[in-house]
Structure formats: structure tokens, C-alpha cells
C-alpha positions in Angstrom: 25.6 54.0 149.5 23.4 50.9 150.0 20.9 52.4 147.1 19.7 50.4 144.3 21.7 51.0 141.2 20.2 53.1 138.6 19.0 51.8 135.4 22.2 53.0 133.7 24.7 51.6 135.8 22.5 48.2 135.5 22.4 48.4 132.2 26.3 49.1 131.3 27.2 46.5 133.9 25.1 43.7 132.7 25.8 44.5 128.6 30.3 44.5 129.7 29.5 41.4 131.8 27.6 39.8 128.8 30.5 40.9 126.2 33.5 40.5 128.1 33.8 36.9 126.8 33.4 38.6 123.1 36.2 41.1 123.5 38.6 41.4 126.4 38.2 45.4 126.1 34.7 45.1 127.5 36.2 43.3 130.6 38.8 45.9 131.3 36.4 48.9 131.2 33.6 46.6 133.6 36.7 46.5 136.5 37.4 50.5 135.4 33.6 51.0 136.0 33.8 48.9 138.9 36.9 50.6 140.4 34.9 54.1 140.2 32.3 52.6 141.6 34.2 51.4 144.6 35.8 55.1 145.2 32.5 56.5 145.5 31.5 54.5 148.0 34.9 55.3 149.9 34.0 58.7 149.6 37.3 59.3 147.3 35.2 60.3 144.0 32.6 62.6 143.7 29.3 60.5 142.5 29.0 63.1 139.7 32.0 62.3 138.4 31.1 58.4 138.6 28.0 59.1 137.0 29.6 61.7 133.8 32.4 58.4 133.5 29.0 56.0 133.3 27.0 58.2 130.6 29.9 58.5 128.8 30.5 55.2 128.5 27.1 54.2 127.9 26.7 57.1 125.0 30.2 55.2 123.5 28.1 51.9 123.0 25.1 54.2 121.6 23.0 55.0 124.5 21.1 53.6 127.6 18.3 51.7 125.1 20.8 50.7 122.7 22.5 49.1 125.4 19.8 47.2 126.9 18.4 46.2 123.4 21.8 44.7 122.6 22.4 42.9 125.9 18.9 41.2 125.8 19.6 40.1 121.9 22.9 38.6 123.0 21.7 36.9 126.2 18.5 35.8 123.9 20.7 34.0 121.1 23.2 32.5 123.4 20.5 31.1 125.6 17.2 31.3 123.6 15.8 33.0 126.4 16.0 36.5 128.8 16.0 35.1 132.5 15.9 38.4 134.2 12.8 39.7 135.8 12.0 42.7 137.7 10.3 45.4 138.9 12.9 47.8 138.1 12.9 50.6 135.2 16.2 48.5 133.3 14.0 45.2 133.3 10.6 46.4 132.4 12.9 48.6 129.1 14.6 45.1 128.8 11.2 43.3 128.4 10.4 45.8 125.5 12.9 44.4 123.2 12.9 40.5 124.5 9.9 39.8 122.2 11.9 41.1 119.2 14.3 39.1 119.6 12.2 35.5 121.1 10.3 35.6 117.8 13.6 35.5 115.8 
């Protein structure tokens, strides 16, 4: 399981990594995540099940673009600025909503 993560698995993992200094809730369910994650690639969890944990979690915080809007506005007004370039499907959505929040 050497693949690229998906764009929802980015996104949830960089928006509990980014709010886990806000709330230590957000840290505990990043290692959950990270545990499931870990088990899938020991073969001991199904990746569907991985994947229906993931959505879940993501709909709980309001959705895949919810999530990436919120991460780039609090990496943007802790920093003045969204570092992460890409390629990838999660950084071109994140570039959608990093001139909202630059202009602010």
C-alpha cells in the first residue's frame, strides 16, 4: 500500500494536524485515523472499512471542501500564508479557497 493518499485522507489528516493544538479531541481522532490506517496496511482491516471510518469523519467536520476550506483559513491566519503546493486534486481544491482568505 505504497499509493498516494486520496484527497480525503489528505485533507482530514492535514485539517486534525492543523487543530490538534486548538482542541485535544482533534489529536486523539488524527492517532484513531492513523491507527486504522496502520491496520490496513497490515492487512488486519478491510480498506473499505478504513475508508467508511474516513468519510464519516470527514462528513462530522462538514464535508471534504469544508474541510479543506477551513484548514487553508487556519493555516492562512496563523501564518499569513498557504505553503503547500501540488499537483494533487487536495492542493489544486485548496488553492480555490487560499485567495479568499489572502485578501482578508
Amino acid at each position: 500500500m505504497s499509493q498516494k493518499p486520496s484527497k480525503e485522507a489528505k485533507a482530514l489528516s492535514l485539517f486534525l494536524m492543523a487543530y490538534k493544538s486548538v482542541n485535544p479531541v482533534y489529536k486523539e481522532k488524527s492517532k484513531r485515523i492513523n491507527r486504522l490506517w496502520n491496520l490496513v496496511k497490515n492487512n488486519e482491516l478491510p480498506v473499505e472499512d478504513y475508508f467508511k471510518e474516513l468519510n464519516s469523519l470527514l462528513d462530522s467536520y462538514g464535508g471534504y471542501l469544508e474541510v479543506v476550506e477551513k484548514t487553508v483559513k487556519f493555516y492562512v491566519e496563523k501564518t499569513g500564508e498557504w505553503s503547500l503546493k501540488g499537483e494533487d486534486q487536495y492542493s489544486l481544491d485548496a488553492q480555490q479557497f487560499v485567495s479568499k482568505y489572502s485578501k482578508s
